[in-house]
N, C-alpha and C positions, 0 to 999 in steps of 0.2 A: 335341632336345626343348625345346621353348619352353611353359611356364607363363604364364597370361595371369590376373594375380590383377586384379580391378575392385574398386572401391571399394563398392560395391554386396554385400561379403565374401561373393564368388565367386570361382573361378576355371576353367579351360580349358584342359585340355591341347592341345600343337599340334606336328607333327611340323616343322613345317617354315615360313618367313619368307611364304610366298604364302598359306600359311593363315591364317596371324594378320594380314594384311591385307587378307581376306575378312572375319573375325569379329572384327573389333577395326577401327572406324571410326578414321580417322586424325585427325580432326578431335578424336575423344575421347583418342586416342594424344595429341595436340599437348597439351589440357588436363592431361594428367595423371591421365585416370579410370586408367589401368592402371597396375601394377607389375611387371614379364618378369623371369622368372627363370630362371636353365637347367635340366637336368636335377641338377647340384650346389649348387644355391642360388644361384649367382652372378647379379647382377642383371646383366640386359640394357639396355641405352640405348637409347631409339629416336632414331634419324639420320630426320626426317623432311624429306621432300618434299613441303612444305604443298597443299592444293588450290589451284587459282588463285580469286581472289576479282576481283571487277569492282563497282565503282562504277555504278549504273543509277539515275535521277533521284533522289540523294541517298541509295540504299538499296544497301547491298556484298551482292552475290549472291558464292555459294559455287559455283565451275566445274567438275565433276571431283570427284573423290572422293580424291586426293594418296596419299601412299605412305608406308611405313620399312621402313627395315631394321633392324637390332638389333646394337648392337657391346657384347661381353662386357667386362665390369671384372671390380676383385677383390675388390669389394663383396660383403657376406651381404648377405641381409635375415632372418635367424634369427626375430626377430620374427614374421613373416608365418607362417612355415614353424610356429612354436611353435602361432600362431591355427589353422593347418591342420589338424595335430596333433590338438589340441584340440576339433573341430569346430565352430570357429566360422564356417569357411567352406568352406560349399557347391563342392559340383562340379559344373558347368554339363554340359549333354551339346554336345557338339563332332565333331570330324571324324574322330578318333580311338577307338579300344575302352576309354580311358580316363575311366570318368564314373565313379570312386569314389574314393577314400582308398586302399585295398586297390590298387587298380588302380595306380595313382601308382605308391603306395609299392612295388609290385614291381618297376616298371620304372626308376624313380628313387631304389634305397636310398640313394645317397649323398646326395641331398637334406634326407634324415632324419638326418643326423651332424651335430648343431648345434657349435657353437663355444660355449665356455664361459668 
């Protein structure tokens, strides 16, 4: 289970690494718009495979659409999880039956066990 929190205080649930690189631009992966987190809070890293970019009279065109994969740490982000909580962010609808709070939270209780 991959969480895809945007700054935009949304987020997305997502079963799986080809899904979150359907629904999560990697170009916006590279900046920073997201924060991945597992099914127990633990942040995800995106390892990205930038798009190719080319130089055309003086203007860098974007080639491809580039990639990530996601390698786990042992990082919280508690905070995020507290906003979620909280409802201050939104659940996107996505590819999965998970488009609620409710929903999450049944399939990811240990998400909700913050650290204190």
């Amino acid at each position: 289970m991959i969480l895809a929190f945007a700054e935009d205080s949304t987020v997305r649930a997502l079963d799986t690494i080809e899904q979150a690189n359907v629904y999560c631009e990697t170009i916006d992966v590279e900046e920073g718009v997201y924060t991945f987190l597992d099914e127990r809070g633990f942040v995800l890293v995106p390892v990205i495979t930038p798009p190719r970019r080319k130089r055309f009279l003086g203007t860098t065109m974007i080639c491809g659409t580039g990639a990530f994969r996601l390698q786990r740490t042992s990082d919280r982000r508690d905070d995020i999880v507290r906003r979620f909580i909280a409802g201050e962010i939104a659940v996107e609808k996505g590819p999965t039956d998970m488009n609620s709070l409710v929903a999450i939270r049944r399939r990811c209780a240990d998400l909700f066990v913050l650290s204190e």
